[in-house]
KETORVO-538792 format. One record per residue (C-alpha): x, y, z. Coordinates in Angstrom, 1 decimal. Layout:
! KETORVO-538792
SITE,X,Y,Z
...
END
This chain:
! KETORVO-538792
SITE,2.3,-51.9,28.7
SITE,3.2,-48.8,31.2
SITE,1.1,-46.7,32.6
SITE,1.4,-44.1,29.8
SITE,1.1,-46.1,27.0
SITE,-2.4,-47.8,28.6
SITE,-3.5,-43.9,29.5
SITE,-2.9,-42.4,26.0
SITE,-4.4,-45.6,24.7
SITE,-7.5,-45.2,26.6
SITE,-8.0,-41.4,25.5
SITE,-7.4,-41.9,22.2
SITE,-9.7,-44.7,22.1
SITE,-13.0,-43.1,24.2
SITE,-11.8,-39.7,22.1
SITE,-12.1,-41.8,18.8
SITE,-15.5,-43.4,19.9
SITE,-17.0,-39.7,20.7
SITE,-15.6,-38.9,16.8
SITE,-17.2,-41.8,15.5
SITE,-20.6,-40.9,17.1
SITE,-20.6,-37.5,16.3
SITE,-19.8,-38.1,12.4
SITE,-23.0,-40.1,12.1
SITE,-25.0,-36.7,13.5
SITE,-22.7,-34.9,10.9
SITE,-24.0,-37.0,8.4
SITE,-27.7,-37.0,9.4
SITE,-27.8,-33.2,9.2
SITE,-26.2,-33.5,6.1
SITE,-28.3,-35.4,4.5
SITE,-31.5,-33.6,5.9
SITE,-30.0,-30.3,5.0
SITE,-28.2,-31.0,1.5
SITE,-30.8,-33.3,0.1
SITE,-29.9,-36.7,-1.5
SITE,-28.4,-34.9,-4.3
SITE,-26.5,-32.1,-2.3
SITE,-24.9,-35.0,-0.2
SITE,-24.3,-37.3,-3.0
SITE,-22.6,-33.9,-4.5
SITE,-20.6,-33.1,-1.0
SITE,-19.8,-37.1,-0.6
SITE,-18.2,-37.0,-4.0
SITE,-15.6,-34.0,-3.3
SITE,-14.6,-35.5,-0.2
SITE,-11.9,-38.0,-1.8
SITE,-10.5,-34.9,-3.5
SITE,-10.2,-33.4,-0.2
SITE,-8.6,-36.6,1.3
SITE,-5.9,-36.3,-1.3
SITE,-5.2,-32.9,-0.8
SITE,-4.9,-33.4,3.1
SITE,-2.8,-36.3,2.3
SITE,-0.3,-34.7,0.1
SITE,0.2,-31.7,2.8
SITE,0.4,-33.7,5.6
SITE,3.3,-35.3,3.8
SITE,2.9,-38.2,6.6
SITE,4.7,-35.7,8.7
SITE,2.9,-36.6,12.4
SITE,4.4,-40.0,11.9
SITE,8.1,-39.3,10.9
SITE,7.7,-36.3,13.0
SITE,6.7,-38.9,16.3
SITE,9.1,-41.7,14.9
SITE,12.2,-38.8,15.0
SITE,11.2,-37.1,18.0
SITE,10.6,-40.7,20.0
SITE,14.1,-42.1,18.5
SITE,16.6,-39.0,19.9
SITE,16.9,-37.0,22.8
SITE,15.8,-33.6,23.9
SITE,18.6,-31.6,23.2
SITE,18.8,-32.2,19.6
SITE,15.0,-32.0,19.5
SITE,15.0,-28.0,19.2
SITE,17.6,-28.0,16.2
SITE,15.4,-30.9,14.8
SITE,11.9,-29.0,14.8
SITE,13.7,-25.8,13.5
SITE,14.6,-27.4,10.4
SITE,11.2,-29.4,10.2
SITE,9.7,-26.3,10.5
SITE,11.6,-24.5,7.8
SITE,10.8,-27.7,5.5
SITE,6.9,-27.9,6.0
SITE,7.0,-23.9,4.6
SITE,8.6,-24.8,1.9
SITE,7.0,-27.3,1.1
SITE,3.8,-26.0,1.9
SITE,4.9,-23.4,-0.4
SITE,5.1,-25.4,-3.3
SITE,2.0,-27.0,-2.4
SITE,0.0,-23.2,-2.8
SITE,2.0,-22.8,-6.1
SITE,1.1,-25.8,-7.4
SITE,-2.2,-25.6,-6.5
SITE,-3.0,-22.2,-8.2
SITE,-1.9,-23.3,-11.2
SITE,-3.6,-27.3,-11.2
SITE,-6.5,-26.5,-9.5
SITE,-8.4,-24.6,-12.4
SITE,-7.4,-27.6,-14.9
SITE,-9.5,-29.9,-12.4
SITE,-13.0,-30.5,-14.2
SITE,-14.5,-31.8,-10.6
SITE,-13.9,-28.2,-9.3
SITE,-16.8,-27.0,-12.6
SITE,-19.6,-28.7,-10.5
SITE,-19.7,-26.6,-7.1
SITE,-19.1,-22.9,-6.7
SITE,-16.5,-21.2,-8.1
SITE,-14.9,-20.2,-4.8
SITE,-14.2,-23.5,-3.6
SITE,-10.8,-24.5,-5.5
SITE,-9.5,-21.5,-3.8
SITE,-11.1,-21.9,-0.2
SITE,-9.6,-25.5,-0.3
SITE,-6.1,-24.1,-0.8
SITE,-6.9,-22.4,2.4
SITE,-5.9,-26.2,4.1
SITE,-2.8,-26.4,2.5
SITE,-0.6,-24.8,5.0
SITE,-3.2,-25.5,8.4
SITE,-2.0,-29.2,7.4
SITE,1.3,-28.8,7.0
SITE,1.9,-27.0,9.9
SITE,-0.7,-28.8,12.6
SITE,1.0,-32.2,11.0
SITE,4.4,-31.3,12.9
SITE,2.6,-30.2,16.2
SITE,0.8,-33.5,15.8
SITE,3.8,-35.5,15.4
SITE,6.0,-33.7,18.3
SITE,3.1,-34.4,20.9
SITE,2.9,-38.3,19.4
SITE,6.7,-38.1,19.7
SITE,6.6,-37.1,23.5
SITE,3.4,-38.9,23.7
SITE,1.5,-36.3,24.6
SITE,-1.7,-38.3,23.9
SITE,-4.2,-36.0,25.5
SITE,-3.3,-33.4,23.2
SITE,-4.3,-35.3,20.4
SITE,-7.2,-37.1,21.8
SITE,-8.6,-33.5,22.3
SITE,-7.5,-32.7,18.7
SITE,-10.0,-35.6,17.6
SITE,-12.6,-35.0,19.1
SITE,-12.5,-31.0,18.3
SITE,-12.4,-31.9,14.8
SITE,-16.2,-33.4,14.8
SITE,-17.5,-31.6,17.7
SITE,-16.6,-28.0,15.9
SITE,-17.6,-29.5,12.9
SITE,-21.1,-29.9,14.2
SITE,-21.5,-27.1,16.2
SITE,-20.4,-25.2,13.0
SITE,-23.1,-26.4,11.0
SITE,-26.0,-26.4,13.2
SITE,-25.3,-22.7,13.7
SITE,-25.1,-22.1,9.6
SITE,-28.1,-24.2,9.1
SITE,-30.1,-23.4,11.8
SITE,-30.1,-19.3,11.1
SITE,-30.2,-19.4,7.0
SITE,-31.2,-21.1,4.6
SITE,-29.0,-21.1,1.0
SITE,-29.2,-22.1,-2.7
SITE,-27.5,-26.1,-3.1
SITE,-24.0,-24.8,-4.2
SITE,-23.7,-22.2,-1.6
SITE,-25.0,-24.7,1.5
SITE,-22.4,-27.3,-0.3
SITE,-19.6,-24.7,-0.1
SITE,-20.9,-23.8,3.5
SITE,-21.0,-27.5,4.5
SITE,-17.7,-27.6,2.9
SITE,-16.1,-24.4,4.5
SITE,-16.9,-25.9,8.0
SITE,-14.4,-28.8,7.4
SITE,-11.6,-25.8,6.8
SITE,-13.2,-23.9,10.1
SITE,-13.0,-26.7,12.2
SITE,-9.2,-28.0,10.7
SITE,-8.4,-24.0,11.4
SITE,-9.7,-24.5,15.1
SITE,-7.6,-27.9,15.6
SITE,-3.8,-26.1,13.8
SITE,-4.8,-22.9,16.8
SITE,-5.0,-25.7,19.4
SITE,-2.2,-27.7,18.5
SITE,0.6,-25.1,16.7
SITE,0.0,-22.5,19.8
SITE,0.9,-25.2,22.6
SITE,3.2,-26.3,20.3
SITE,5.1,-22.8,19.6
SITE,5.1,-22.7,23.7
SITE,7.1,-26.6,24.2
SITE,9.2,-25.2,21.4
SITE,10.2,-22.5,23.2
SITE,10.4,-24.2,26.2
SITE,14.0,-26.7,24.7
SITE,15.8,-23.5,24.4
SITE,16.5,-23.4,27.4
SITE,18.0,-26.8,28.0
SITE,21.3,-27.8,26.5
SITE,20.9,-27.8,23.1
SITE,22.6,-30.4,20.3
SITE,22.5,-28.8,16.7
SITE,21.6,-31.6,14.1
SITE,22.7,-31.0,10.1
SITE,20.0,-30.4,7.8
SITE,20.9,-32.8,5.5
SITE,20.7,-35.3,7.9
SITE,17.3,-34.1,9.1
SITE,15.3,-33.8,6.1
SITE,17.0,-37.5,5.1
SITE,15.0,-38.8,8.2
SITE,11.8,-37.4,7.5
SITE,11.7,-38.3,4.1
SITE,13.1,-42.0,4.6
SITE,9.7,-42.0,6.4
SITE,7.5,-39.5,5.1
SITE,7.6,-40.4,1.4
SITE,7.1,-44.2,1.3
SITE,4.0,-43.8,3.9
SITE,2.3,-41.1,1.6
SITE,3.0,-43.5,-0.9
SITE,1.1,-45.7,0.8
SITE,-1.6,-43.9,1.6
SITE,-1.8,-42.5,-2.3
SITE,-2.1,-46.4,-2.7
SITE,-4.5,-46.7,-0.8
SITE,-6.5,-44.0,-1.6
SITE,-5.9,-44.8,-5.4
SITE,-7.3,-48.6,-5.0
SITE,-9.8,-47.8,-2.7
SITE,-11.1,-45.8,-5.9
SITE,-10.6,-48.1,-8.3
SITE,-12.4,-51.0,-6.2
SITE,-16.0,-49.7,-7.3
SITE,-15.2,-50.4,-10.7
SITE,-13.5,-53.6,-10.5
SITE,-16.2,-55.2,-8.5
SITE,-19.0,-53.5,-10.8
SITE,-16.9,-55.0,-14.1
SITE,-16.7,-58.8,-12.7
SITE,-20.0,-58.5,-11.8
SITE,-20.9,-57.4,-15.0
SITE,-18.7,-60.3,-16.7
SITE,-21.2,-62.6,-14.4
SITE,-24.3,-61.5,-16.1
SITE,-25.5,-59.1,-13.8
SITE,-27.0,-55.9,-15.3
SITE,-25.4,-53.0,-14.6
SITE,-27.8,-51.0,-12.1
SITE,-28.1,-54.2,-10.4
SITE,-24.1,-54.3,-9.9
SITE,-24.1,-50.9,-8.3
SITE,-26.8,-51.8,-6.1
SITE,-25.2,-54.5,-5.3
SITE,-21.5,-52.7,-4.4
SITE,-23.9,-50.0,-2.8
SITE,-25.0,-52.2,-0.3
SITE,-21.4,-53.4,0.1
SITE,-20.0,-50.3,0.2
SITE,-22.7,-48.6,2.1
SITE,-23.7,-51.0,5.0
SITE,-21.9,-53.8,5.4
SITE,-18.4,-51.7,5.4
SITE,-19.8,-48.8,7.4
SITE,-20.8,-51.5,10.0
SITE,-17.6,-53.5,9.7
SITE,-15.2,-51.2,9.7
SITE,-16.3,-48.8,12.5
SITE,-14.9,-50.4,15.3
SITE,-11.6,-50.0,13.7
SITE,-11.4,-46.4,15.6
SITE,-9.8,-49.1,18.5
SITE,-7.0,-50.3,16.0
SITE,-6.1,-46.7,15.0
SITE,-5.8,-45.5,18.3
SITE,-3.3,-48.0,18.8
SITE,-1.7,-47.3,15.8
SITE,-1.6,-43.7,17.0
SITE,0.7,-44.5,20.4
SITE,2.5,-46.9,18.8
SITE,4.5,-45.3,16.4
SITE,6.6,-43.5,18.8
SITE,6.5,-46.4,21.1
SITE,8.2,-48.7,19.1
SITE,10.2,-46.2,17.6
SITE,11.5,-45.1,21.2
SITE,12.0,-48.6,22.2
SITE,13.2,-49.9,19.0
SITE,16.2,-47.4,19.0
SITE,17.2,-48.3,22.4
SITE,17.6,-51.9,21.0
SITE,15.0,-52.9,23.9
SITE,13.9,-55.7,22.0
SITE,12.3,-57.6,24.6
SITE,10.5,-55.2,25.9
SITE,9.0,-54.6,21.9
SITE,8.5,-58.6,22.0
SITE,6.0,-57.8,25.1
SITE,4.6,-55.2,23.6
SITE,3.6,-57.1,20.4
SITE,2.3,-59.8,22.2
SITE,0.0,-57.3,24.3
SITE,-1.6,-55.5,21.2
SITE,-2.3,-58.7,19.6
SITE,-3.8,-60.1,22.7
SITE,-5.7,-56.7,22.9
SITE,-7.0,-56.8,19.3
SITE,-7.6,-60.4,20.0
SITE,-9.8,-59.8,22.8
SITE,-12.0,-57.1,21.3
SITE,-11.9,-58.8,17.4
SITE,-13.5,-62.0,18.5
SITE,-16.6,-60.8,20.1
SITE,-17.4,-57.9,17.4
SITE,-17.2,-60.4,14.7
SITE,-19.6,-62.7,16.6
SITE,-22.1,-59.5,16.9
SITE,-21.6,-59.3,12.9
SITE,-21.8,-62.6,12.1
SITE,-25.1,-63.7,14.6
SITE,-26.7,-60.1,14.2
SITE,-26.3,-59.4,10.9
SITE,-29.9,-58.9,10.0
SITE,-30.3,-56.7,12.7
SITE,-27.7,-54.5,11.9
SITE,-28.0,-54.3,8.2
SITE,-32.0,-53.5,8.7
SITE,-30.8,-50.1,10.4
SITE,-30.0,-49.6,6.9
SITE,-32.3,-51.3,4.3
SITE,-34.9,-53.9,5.2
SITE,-34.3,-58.1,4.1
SITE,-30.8,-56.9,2.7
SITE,-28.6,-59.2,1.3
SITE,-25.8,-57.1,2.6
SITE,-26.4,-58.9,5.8
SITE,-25.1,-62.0,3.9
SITE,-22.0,-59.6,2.9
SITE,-21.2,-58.8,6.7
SITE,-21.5,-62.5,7.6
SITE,-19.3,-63.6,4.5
SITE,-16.8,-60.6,5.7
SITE,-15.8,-61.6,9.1
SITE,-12.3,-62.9,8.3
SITE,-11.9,-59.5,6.4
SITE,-12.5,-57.3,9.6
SITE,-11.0,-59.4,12.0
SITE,-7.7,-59.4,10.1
SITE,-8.1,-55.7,9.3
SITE,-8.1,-55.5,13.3
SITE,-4.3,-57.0,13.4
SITE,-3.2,-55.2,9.9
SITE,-3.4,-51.4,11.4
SITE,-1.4,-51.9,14.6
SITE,1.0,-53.9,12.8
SITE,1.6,-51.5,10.3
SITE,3.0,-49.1,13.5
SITE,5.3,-51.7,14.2
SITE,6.4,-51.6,10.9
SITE,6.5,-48.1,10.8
SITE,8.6,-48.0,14.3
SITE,10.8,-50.9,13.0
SITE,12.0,-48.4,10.3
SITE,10.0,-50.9,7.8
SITE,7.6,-48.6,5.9
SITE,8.8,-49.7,2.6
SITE,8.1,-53.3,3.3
SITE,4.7,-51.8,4.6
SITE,4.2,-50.3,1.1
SITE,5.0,-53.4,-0.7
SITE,3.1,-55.7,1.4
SITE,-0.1,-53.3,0.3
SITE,1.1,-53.7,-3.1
SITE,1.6,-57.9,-3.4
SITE,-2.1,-58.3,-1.1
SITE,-3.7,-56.0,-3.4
SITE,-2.9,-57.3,-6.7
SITE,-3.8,-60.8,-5.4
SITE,-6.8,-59.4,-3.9
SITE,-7.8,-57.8,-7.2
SITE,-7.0,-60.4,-9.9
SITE,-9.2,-63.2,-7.2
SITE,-11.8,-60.9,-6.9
SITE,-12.4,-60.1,-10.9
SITE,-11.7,-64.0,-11.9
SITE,-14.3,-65.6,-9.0
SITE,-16.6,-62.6,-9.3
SITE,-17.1,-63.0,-13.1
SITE,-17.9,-66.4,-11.8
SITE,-21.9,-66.7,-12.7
SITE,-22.2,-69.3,-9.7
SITE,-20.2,-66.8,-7.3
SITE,-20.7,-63.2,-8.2
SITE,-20.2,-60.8,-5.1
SITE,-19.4,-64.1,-3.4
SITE,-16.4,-64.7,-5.2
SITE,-15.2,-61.0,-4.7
SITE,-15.4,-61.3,-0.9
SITE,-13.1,-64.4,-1.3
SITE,-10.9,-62.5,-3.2
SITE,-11.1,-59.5,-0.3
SITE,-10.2,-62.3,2.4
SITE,-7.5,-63.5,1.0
SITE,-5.8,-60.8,0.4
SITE,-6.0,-59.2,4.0
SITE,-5.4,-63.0,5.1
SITE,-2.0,-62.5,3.0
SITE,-1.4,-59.1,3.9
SITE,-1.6,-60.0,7.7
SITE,1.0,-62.9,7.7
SITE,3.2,-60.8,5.4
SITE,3.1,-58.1,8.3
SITE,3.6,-60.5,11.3
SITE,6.2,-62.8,9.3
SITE,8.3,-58.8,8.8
SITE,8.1,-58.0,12.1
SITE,9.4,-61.3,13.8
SITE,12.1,-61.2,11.7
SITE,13.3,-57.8,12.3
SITE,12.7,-57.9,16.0
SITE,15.0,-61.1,15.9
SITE,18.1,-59.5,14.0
SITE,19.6,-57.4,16.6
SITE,19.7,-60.3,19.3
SITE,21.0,-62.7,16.7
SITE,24.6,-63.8,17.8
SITE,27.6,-64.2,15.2
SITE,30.0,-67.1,15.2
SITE,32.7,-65.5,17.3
SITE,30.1,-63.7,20.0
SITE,28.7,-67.0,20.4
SITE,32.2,-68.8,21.1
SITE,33.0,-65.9,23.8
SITE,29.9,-66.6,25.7
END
């Protein structure tokens, strides 16, 4: 690891951290000033929100960083020209098809009828901070993006102490408020980012300057860009369905159905939150390694990448081991920050091998992604899922395993999912040295 890969590590990391801690104040004041049912209400749009973000973004900060670390300089002026001209089109297409979807959407009838149209608002601050994002992970610019995170929950909460602390308003306008704040503070981040950005870009015109076809352009942003929305539509999609599923087997087990949700609640609701918050680490990582590999990858530096991999899992290594001993020895302590004698402190002890594989999944899927592998990426998802889901509705319907049987069915499929990623990568990463017949009688 260099000296620029370990600094951009380390901000992104301590900047992540800062996030993390300052989204659990956004979500106390939340929840003091909305009311259970006015953060049950803004909890439930968020998804929606996550989608639409999703499809803008169009994955561009990671083909953006994967193009930008792969070539040179001089072509990198021709290269954000075009990228430029594509997210407004795109974006575009995005507003159009949002004026004419988002009054068929029958989520939208619940909150005020401003909202559909103050969300459209994002579509083009997305598109257009996504390529700023990706040229500074390209250049590996980290600090600019480490800033970028942590402006995004410290405006946040700035902007809604000053709403709430000067007025008070009806349920659905302090819901669109609390909601408007999220489009303030993504409005803040695109000034940040797209300004510096407009200033680098017209820095390269006055190097040399290689002009690259469009064709060719847009074919390497989509190669990337559409099979990692894909998998984030995915996983968005059976994150949403795993509610249900587990609620269903649980069901088939002889549980009542308020029991079941209770149950998932306390799944959902305190042993992930515990579990998956020092994952902030692994997507830092994820974060610097895109262009990393990417960078390194194209240069056919392959042992250099072998290094590299053995670092990060060494890394994750070091860190995984003792926060899954804290989960597994203090699980009642940590679960009783939530609800007292929980049993989801049984579901954080029975969840270790989940997290600690989740650790290795997200920095591996960067390799992958860097590898030019995001399609094998996608399909990993897809085989560990559907194994994951079919285990956890036949041993959760299971009357002598219940929500047992469902976190077996969770491990192994991240179990799965983690060799399938490390099994990709070796492989890869061993093609370009492999020797043929005739190179190997000439040496």
């Amino acid at each position: 690891m260099n000296k620029t890969f370990l600094t951009g590590t380390i901000m992104l990391i301590v900047a992540a951290f800062l996030g993390e801690c300052l989204e659990f104040l956004i979500n106390m004041l939340l929840a003091r000033e909305l009311g259970e049912t006015g953060l049950g209400m803004y909890m439930s749009i968020l998804p929606t929100i996550v989608f639409l973000v999703v499809v803008a973004s169009m994955e561009l900060p990671v083909s953006v960083s994967k193009a930008v670390a792969e070539r040179e300089p001089a072509s990198h002026h021709s290269f954000l020209a075009h990228t430029l001209r594509f997210g407004t089109a795109f974006a575009t297409a995005c507003l159009v098809a949002g004026f004419i979807v988002f009054p068929l959407i029958p989520v939208f009838d619940q909150y005020h009828p401003s909202l559909p149209w103050l969300l459209l608002i994002l579509v083009p601050i997305i598109s257009f901070s996504s390529i700023a994002r990706g040229y500074y992970m390209g250049i590996q610019r980290m600090g600019k993006i480490a800033i970028a995170n942590f402006l995004r929950r410290a405006v946040q909460l700035v902007l809604l102490i000053a709403v709430f602390q000067w007025f008070r308003f009806e349920e659905d306008v302090a819901i669109l408020l609390s909601l408007c704040t999220l489009i303030g503070t993504e409005l803040i981040v695109f000034l940040y980012l797209f300004i510096g950005f407009l200033k680098e870009w017209s820095g390269l015109k006055k190097i040399p300057k290689t002009t690259l076809n469009k064709k060719s352009v847009l074919d390497t942003l989509l190669s990337v860009s559409l099979p990692t929305t894909g998998l984030r539509i995915f996983h968005a999609a059976s994150f949403a369905a795993k509610p249900f599923l587990i609620k269903a087997a649980l069901m088939n087990a002889g549980v009542l159905e308020a029991q079941a949700t209770a149950q998932y609640g306390k799944l959902a609701g305190v042993a992930f939150t515990i579990g998956f918050f020092p994952a902030f680490i692994a997507h830092s990582l994820l974060i610097i390694l895109i262009p990393t590999v990417s960078e390194a990858y194209a240069k056919k530096d392959i042992m250099s990448l072998d290094i590299l991999l053995r670092r990060v899992m060494l890394f994750t290594f070091v860190y995984a081991i003792p926060v899954i001993m804290v989960f597994y020895f203090f699980s009642e302590d940590l679960t009783s920050l939530f609800f007292k004698n929980s049993p989801a402190s049984i579901y954080l002890q029975l969840l270790v091998p989940y997290f600690f594989f989740h650790f290795f999944v997200i920095p591996m899927q960067a390799f992958l992604i860097g590898l030019g592998l995001v399609k094998d990426a996608f399909l990993h998802s897809i085989w560990s899922t559907v194994l994951s889901f079919l285990l956890m509705y036949f041993l959760g319907s299971l009357p002598s395993l219940q929500m047992d049987g469902i976190i077996i069915g969770m491990n192994t499929g991240v179990v799965l999912l983690t060799l399938m990623h490390y099994t990709t990568i070796r492989y890869q990463m061993a093609k370009p040295v492999r020797l043929s017949w005739p190179d190997m009688r000439h040496t």
